[in-house]
Structure formats: structure tokens, C-alpha cells
N, C-alpha and C positions, 0 to 999 in steps of 0.2 A: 209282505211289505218289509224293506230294510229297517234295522232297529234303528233308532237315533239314541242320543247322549240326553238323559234327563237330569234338570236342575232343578235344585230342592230352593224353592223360593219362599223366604221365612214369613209366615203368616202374620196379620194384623189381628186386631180386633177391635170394632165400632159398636155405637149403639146409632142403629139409626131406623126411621121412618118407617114401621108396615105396612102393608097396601090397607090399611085402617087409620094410619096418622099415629101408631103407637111405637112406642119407644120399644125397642128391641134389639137385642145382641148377634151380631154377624162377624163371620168367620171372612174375611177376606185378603187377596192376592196385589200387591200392586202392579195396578194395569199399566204403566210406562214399562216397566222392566218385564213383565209378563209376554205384553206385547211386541218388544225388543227380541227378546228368548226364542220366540214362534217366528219372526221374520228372521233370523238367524239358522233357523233349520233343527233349533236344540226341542227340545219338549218339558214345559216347567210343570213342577207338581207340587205338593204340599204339604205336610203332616204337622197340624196344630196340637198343641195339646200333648206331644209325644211325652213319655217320662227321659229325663236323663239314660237311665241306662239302657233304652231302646234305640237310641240316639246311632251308636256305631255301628250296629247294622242295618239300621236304614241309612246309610253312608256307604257302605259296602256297595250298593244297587244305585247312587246316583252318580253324575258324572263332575257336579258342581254343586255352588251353594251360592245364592242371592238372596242377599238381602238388601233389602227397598226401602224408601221413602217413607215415611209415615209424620201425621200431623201429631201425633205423641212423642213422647219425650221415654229414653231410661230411665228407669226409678233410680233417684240421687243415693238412696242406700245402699246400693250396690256398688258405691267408690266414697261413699263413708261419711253422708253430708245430707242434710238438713233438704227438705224442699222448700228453693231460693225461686223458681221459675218465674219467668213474666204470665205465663198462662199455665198454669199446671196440670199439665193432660199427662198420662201415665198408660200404660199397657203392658200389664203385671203380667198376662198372659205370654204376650210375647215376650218379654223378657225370660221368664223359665222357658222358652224354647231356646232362644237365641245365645243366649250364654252359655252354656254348656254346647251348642252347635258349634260353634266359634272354635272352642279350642277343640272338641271332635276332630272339627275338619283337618287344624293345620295337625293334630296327631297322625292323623290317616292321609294325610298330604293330599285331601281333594281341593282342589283349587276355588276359593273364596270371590267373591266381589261385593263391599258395602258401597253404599251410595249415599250421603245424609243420614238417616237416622241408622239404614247399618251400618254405616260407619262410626259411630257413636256405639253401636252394640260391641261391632270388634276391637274396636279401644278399649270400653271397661270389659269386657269379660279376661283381657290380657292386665287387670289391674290399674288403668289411664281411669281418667277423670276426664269433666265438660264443663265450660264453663256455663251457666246455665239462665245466662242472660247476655249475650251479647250486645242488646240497648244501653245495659251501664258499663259495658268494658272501653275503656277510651283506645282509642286506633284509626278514628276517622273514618274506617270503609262500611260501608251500607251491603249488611249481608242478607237481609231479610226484602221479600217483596212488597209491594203495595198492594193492597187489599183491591181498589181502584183497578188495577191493571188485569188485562186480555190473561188469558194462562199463558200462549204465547209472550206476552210479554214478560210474564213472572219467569218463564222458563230461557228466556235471554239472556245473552251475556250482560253480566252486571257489573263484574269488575275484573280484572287481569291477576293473574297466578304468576309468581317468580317457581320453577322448576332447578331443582339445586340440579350444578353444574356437575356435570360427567355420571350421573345418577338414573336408575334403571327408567325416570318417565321420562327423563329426556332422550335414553334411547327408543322409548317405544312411542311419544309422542314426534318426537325430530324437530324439537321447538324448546326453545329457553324459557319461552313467556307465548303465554294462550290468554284469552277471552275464558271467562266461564258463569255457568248459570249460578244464583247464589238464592236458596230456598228455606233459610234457617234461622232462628232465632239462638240457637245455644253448637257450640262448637269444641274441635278438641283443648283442653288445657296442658292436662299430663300424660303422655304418651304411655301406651302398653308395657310391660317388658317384651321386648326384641323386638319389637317395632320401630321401622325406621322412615323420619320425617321424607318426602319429596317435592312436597311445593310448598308455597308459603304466598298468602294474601300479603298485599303492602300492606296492611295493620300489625303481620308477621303470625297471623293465625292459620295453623296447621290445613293445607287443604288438601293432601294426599300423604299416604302413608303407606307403606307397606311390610309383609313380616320380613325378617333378616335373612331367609333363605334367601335370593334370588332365585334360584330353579323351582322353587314354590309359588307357583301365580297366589297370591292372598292379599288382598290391594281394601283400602278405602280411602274412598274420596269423599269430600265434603259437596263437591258439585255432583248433576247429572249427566255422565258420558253416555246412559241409556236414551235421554231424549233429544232427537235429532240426532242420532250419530253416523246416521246415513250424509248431512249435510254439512254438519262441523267435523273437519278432517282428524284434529287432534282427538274428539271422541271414537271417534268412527278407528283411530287405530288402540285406544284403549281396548273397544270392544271387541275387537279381530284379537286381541291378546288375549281376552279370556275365554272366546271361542277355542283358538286353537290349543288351549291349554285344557278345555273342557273334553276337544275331540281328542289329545296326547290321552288323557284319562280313560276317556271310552276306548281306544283303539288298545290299550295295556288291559283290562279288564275282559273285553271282549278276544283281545289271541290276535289280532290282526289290524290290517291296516286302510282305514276304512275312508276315501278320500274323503275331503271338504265337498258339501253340497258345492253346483258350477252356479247358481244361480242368485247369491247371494248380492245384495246390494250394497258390499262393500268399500269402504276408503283404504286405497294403497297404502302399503307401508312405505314407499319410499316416493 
């Protein structure tokens, strides 16, 4: 069987329900982005729990790096503050994964993608900060879903993105201003170093970002490009950029030059 491109998708950690009704600790993958990865042609995997210095060469053997969604939050002392949270959920586990992943990757130039809470990882491990209540930050836009609503609905466009002018997501999205989904209660404040803003919510809160290389795919967004982006065109060409940046990685690693799967359910780039 032909190899394919594996992406190291940054692990969670819950406590939830045993087939007993008891409280228990699980190691888990986020299924939007997991799911996306496998419809894509890529293969996600995992390594929870790794030490730092294990980190680069299990980097060496993948072709990317995702990191996903999560209902927790960065722990605030890792950009130097106080736990301020409207709900204060934490995921210390992940966080020593992810941080030190983060800046691995852009050393070794594996091509990144945070989404939501990874993008909050790859902000503070480059030294940014979160604001970590967006209910009391005054701006007027409603970033957070209703509890009330369908997941389809939670996962809907909820307000519109300004995309700065002549900048790499207007070339790769082909749009000034998008729709996008909005799943969060806490958001970027203080940008990483070498991180550079790309879109901006009407309240002016950071909702895409990327590192300063451009020929370095390493991107976070505050929305989901991973769900629907078969049918939202502006996602659907985010994610063909991180494909192709994942298969540029595999085809350098492996010697050759290995097409794109034909069967993919891709949105054109142009």
C-alpha cells in the first residue's frame, strides 16, 4: 500500500463517564479535525504525554501538526497571569505537549495548523497572551455559541472577518471578508513574536494569524476551517493549503514526488 503523509494531532485530555457512570481520565483526538485529516487522504496520529526532548524526532516522521479545538482553556501562567476565566477548565497535560510542539515545529519547518484553542497554544508558546474572557471585553461581537443551539448551528457562521489587504489569507482565501464560525469564549490579545496578524473580527479581535515566514505554512485561526470545508469555499481553500503543504513535506522527506490523491472533495483555488 502507498505510504501517505501523517499528522501529529495534539492530544486532549477529559474526565469522562465509564461504562459504570464513573469519573475517569481519557486520552482523546479531536474528531472534526481528525475526521477532516482522513477525508483528505492524510493519516492523523498522536503522541500524548511525549517529554520535550522526544519532541524532534518524532517530528522528523510526521508530515504536519494539528492542533484542535478543545472545551479547556491554556493555563494563564504560561503568558504570566492570574486565573481570570468565565469557566475555568485547564489541560496541564496538554499544554506540556503543545508548547514545546509549537516551536519544534516552526524550527524543523513542519507545517502547523491551530484552530481555536490551538491557536491559543501557538500564540503563547511564541510568548502572546489571551484575553480570557471575551463576555467582559467591550466590542459588540458575539463570539461564543448558545448553549440552546443544534452543533450545526453552533458550528455556523456567526459573524464576518475583515482579511488585511494584500496579505497571504487573502491570497489563499480570494476574499477580503468571509462568514466564519465563532466557538470561544477567550481570544488572541498579545501576539507571539514573529507572528503576524490576518484577519481581524469587527470588535478588531485577532482571528487569523500566521508565523512571519510565508514559505512556512504555520497558520492559526480563531474559527473552524476544518468543519464544512468541503462546503464553505473560503475553508475548503485554507485546507487545500495545508494539504499541499503537508504533501510538499512528505514528497521532501520521502525522495520523490508523490501526486495528490484524484479523489478528494476539494474547493478550487480559483
Amino acid at each position: 500500500m502507498a505510504r501517505v503523509p501523517v499528522v501529529w494531532v495534539v492530544a486532549s485530555h477529559r474526565t469522562l463517564g465509564n461504562e459504570h457512570g464513573k469519573p475517569q481520565m481519557y486520552t482523546v483526538m479531536d474528531e472534526a479535525g481528525t475526521r477532516t485529516l482522513l477525508n483528505m487522504g492524510l493519516q492523523p496520529a498522536t503522541f500524548p504525554g511525549v517529554a520535550p526532548e522526544r519532541i524532534p524526532a518524532l517530528l522528523e516522521g510526521v508530515d504536519g501538526v494539528f492542533l484542535g479545538g478543545s472545551a479547556t482553556h491554556v493555563h494563564p501562567s504560561l503568558y504570566g497571569e492570574p486565573e481570570e476565566a468565565d469557566v475555568p477548565c485547564y489541560d496541564l497535560d496538554r499544554d506540556a505537549v503543545a508548547q514545546p510542539l509549537v516551536r519544534q515545529a516552526l524550527a524543523l519547518g513542519v507545517p502547523l495548523l491551530g484552530v481555536c484553542r490551538g491557536a491559543h497554544d501557538f500564540n503563547v508558546a511564541l510568548g502572546g497572551s489571551l484575553h480570557q474572557s471575551l463576555r467582559q471585553r467591550a466590542g459588540g461581537t458575539t463570539h461564543w455559541e448558545d448553549a440552546e443551539e443544534t452543533l450545526d448551528q453552533q458550528y455556523g457562521e456567526r459573524h464576518g472577518i475583515d482579511v488585511v489587504p494584500g496579505g497571504e489569507l487573502e491570497r489563499i482565501a480570494g476574499k477580503a471578508r468571509f462568514g466564519v464560525s465563532s466557538l470561544h469564549s477567550q481570544g488572541i490579545n498579545r501576539l507571539g513574536a514573529g507572528l503576524v496578524p490576518e484577519a481581524h473580527a469587527e470588535c478588531g479581535l485577532v482571528e487569523a494569524f500566521r508565523w512571519h515566514d510565508p514559505t512556512q505554512f504555520a497558520w492559526g485561526f480563531q474559527f473552524h476551517p476544518e468543519w464544512g470545508w468541503c462546503e464553505h469555499p473560503e475553508y475548503g481553500r485554507i485546507m487545500h493549503a495545508f494539504l499541499d503543504a503537508v504533501w510538499g513535506r512528505f514528497n521532501a522527506r520521502e525522495g520523490s514526488r508523490a501526486p495528490l490523491p484524484q479523489n478528494l472533495h476539494l474547493v478550487p483555488t480559483a
